[in-house]
C-alpha positions, -999 to +999 in steps of 0.1 A: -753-374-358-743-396-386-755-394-419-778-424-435-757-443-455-726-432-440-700-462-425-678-455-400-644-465-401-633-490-379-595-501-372-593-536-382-579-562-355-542-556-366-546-518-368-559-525-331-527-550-320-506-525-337-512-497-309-537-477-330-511-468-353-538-477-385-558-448-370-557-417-389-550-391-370-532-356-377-500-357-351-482-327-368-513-299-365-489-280-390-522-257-397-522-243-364-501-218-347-470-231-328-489-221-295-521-235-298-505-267-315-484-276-281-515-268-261-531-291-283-502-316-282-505-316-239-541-321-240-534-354-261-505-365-238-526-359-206-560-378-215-538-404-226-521-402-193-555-402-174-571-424-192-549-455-191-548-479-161-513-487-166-479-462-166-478-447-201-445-449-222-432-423-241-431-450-274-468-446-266-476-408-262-452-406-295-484-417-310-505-385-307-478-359-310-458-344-338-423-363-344-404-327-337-421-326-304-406-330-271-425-356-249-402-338-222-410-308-223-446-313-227-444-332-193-430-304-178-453-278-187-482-306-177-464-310-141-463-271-141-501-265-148-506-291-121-489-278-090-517-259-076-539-293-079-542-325-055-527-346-080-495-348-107-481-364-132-453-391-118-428-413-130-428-447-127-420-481-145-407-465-174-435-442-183-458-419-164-490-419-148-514-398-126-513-396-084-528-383-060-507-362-038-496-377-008-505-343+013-544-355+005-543-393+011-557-388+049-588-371+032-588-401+009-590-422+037-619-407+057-639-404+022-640-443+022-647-433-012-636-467-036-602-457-054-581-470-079-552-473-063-520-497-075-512-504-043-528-537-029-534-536+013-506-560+025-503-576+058-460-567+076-455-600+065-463-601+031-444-565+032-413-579+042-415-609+019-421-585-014-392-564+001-370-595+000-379-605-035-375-571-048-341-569-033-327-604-039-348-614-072-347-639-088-352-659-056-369-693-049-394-697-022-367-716-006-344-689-001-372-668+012-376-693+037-342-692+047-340-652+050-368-652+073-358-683+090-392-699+088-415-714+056-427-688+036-459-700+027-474-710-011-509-691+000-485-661+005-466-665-028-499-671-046-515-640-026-484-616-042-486-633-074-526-623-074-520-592-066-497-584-092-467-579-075-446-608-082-443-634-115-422-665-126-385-656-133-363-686-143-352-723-131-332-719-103-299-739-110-302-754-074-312-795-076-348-795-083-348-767-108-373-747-087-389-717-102-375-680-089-397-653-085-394-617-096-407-581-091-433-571-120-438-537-134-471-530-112-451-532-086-427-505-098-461-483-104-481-497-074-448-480-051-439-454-068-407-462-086-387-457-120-363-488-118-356-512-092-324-489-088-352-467-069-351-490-041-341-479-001-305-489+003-294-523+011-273-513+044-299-490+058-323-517+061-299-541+070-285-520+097-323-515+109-324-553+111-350-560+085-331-578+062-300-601+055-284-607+027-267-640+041-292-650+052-301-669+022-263-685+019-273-703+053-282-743+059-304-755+033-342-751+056-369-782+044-398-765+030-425-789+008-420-773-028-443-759-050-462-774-080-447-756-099-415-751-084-408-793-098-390-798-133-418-817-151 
């Protein structure tokens, strides 16, 4: 209950664009002892962890710890405590986040409970076009087009865009200047994965016939550009 007369504290816009770092808050805990300040320390690291909708950096958990702690080793004893649970702490696009354990997702499923998965539902298509951009980014439309040997569309593009997947990379050097388009970091989250270097090997796929990496060295293919695939 707050006291008449008493003002809270608020941070001030720049505190807030600064990351919270103009919030006092007492990231040593040198009054405690060294075992209940590390418990202290992971319960900080996980709600922050559950809490955000995005993969959590460590720049950002450095925030609510002590500057001689380990963000490592606190993530370790967190992944520890959580064995026995349905879900864990992963890795993915440079920080870490929470999941549910793959073991549970047919339960999921029958639930029909609403989730808040990463993961958008995409059609094979739209599968095997993200694949193609993840593996040769940056990449125009046009190239896409020639790897699968027919127009990929701009509803398609547009439908990966919205979903987060993909984003604007640079002007292609090709004549028309023709934007590329690369892999963002909710797609790194949304499938699981650290770095782009986390990726199912090149050969393997192409030995399974799902893609070429030719293919896009082949005769130019006409496909009507984008808008915003045009130098202005």
């Amino acid at each position: 209950m707050t006291m008449t007369g008493a003002t809270a504290a608020k941070p001030s816009r720049e505190e807030k664009a600064n990351g919270g770092e103009g919030i006092l808050l007492d990231r040593e805990l040198a009054d405690l002892p060294a075992d209940l300040r590390w418990r202290e320390w992971m319960m900080r690291v996980e709600a922050v962890i559950f809490a955000s909708a995005e993969p959590v950096t460590r720049e950002t958990l450095a925030r609510v710890v002590g500057r001689e702690c380990s963000i490592d080793l606190l993530i370790d004893d967190l992944r520890e405590e959580l064995r026995s649970r349905p879900y864990e702490l992963v890795s993915v696009a440079g920080g870490w986040q929470h999941r549910t354990r793959v073991a549970y997702a047919e339960a999921i499923r029958a639930s029909c409970a609403p989730t808040r998965s990463a993961a958008a539902v995409l059609s094979e298509h739209e599968s095997m076009v993200l694949m193609s951009i993840a593996y040769f980014q940056p990449v125009t439309r046009s190239e896409l087009s020639k790897n699968f040997c027919k127009e990929v569309s701009r509803d398609l593009i547009g439908s990966l865009r919205g979903a987060g997947f993909i984003s604007s990379g640079p002007r292609s050097p090709t004549p028309g200047a023709p934007y590329t388009y690369v892999t963002t970091k909710h797609f790194l989250s949304a499938f699981r994965m650290e770095t782009l270097r986390d990726l199912p090997d090149m050969e393997a796929l192409e030995d399974a016939g799902l893609l070429s990496r030719h293919a896009v060295y082949a005769e130019p293919l006409s496909v009507e550009p984008d808008d915003d695939e045009l130098v202005e």
